[in-house]
N, C-alpha and C positions, 0 to 999 in steps of 0.2 A: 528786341526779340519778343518782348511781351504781345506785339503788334499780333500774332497768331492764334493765341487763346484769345484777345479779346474780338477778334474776327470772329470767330467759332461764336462766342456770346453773341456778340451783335447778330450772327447770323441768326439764331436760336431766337433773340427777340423777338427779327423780322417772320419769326415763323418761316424759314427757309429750310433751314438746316433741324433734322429731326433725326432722332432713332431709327428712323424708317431708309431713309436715304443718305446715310453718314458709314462711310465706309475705312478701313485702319487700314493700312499696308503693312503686308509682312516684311521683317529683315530682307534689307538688301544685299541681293549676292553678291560676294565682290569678285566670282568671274563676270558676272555683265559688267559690272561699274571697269572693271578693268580692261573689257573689250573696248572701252572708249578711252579713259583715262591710261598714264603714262602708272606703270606696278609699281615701280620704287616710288614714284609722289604718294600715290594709296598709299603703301604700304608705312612711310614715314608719318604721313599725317595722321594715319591710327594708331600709333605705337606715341604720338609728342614727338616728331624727332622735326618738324619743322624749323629751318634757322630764324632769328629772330629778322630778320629782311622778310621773311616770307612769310610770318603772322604778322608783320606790319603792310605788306603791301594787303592781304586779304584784311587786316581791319579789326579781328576777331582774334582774341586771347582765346589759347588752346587749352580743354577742359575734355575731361570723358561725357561730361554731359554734351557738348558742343558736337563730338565724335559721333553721340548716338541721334543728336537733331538730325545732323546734318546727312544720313547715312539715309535716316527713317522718311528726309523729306525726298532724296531722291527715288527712294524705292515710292513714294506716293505715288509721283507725276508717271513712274512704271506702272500702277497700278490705274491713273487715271487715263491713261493713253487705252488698256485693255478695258476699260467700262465706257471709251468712248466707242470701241470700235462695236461696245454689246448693245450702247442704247444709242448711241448718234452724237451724245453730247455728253461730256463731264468735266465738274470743276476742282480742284485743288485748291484745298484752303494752305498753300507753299507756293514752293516751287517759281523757277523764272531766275535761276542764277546764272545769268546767263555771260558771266566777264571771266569765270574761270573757264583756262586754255587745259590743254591736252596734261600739260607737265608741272601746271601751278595754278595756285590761285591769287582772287584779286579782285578789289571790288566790292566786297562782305561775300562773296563765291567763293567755296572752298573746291565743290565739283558741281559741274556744268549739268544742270536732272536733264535739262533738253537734248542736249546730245547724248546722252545714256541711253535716253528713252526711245530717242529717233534713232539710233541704231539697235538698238533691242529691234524695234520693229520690222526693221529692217533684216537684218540677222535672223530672224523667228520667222519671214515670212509672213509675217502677220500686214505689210505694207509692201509695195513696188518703189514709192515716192510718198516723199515725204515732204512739205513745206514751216518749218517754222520762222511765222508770224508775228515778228516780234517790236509792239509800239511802246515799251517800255521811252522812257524819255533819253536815255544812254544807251548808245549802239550796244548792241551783242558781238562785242569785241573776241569774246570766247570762242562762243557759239560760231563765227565764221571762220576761225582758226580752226577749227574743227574740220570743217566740211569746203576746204577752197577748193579740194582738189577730187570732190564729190558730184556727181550726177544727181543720184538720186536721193540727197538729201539735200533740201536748198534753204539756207536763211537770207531772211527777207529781214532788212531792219528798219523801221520810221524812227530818226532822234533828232534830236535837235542838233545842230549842225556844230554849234557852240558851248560844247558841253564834252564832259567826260566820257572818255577818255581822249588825252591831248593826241595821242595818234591814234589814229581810224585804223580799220581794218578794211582793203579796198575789195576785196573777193565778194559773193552772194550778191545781192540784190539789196541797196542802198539809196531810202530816200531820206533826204536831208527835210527835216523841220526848221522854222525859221524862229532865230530866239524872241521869245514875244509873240506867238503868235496863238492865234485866241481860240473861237470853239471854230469857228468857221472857216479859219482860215485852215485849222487842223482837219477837220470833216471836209473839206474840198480837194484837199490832198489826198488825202486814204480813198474818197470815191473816185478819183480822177485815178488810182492807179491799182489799186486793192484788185478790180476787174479785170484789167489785163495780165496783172501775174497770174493769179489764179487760171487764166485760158491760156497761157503761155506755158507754162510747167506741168499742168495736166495731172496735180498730187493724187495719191489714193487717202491721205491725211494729210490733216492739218494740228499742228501744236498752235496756241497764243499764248502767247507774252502779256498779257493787258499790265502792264505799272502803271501804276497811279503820281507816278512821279511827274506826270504830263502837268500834276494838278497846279491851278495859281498859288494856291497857298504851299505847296511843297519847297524846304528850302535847298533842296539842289537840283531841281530844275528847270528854272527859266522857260517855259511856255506855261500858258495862263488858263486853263482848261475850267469851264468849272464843273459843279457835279452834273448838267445837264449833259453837258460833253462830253465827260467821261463817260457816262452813263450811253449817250448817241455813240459814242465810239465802238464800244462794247456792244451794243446791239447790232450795230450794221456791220461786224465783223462777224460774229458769229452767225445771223441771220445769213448775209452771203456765202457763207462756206458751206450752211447747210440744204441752203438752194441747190446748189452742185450737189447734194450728196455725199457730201464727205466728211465724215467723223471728227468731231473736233475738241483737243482737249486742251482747256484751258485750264493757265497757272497765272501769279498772282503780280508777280515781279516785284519792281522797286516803289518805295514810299518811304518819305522821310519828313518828319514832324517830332518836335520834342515833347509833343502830346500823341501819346501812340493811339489813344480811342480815336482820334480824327483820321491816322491811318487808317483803322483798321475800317471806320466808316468807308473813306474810299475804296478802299478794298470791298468792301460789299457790294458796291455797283455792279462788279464783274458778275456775282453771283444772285444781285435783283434782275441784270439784262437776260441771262441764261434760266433764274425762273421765271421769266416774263414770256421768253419765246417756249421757255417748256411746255406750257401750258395748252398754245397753239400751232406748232407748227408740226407740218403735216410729216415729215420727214424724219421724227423719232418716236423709236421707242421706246413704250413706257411699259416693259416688263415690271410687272408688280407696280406700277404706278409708281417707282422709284424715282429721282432725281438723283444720276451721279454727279454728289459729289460730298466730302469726305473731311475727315479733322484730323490731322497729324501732329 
């Protein structure tokens, strides 16, 4: 959990993340959070009344501190979906929980920020279609339990084929990674397919997923990524989305290292690719010269 604030530092080192362009999300409503999610799960999981099977399968001992993380980090990825749709692009130092289901959690996912968010926007008008993009290294099990029996909101998963969770989810749009497989074999897949969904679904948004759990060093999972590739992953996803035109709000996903500064390091690629193309590409705005994105 520490992995978060030292993200926000690292980021501040890299000169990325400034006063200028660091944005807090207000409390989250829990009529949106509950237009997606099941009310009695909400309602239990903020009150402690979780049974002990259900903080064991989520992972996470139940605290009021944990209550207000976890509320603040979905209401972020709400906030950073609307400063995508204002500047073209925005990042989330959270967000990406994407294994908790409609009625529970699981995973280290207590609630699902991507489907909140993607039906908030839905819901609001604020989107027609919705694409979430998610190359976390562990399908978005949740995240397609959500939306199997949806149109207009479509998740896309890249994971490794041989990895958690033991039963897949077969709804959305599903490419298998191959375990062991390196920068290029990873980057030949995502361009070989990245292009067609995108002309295929016709989104007016796009959410990402980037995890860093893709990394070699990561130890749950098994593809061998290094930060070159991560870092190439991360640009040629958000670069292509914004070629199209379409507003893209990325969150942070999974990573796991028993030295959390090495997380948090891969975690910053998501948000050196996104100030890398900030800089240049013709397709955003830069109201106030800002960069959306945000410390929760």
């Amino acid at each position: 959990m520490h992995k978060f604030r030292l993200l926000a530092e690292t980021l501040r080192e890299q000169g990325i993340l400034s006063d200028d362009n660091q944005y807090t999300p207000e409390p989250l409503s829990l009529s949106i959070l509950m237009a997606a999610h099941d009310k009695a799960y909400v309602q239990r999981f903020i009150r402690g009344e979780l049974t002990a099977k259900e903080e064991k399968d989520i992972g996470l001992p139940w605290s009021e501190w944990l209550v207000e993380r976890t509320l603040r980090a979905v209401s972020g990825t709400i906030l950073t979906s609307q400063l995508a749709l204002q500047h073209g692009l925005a990042c989330h130092l959270a967000g990406g929980t994407h294994h908790a289901h409609p009625d529970r959690g699981a995973g280290f996912c207590i609630f699902n920020d991507l489907a909140v968010a993607a039906l908030n926007l839905i819901n609001t008008g604020s989107a027609k279609k919705v694409l979430i993009l998610d190359c976390d290294v562990h399908q978005g099990d949740g995240t397609i339990a959500f939306f199997a029996d949806h149109t207009n909101i479509v998740p896309v998963s890249w994971h490794c084929e041989e990895n958690y969770p033991n039963i897949k989810q077969t709804a959305g749009v599903n490419i298998a990674i191959p375990k062991g497989a390196d920068d290029q074999t990873y980057l030949d897949i995502l361009k070989r397919t990245l292009p067609d969904i995108l002309a295929q679904h016709q989104a007016d948004f796009v959410f990402y997923d980037a995890g860093v759990d893709v990394h070699q060093e990561d130890r749950l999972g098994h593809v061998k990524l290094s930060d070159q590739g991560v870092l190439a992953r991360d640009k040629y996803v958000i670069e292509t989305c914004l070629d199209l035109d379409l507003p893209t709000a990325c969150v942070i996903g999974g990573g796991y290292d028993r030295q959390e500064d090495k997380v948090a390091w891969r975690h910053s690629l998501l948000h050196q690719a996104a100030h890398q193309i900030w800089q240049t590409h013709p397709k955003i705005n830069r109201v106030n010269e800002k960069f959306g994105s945000f410390d929760v």
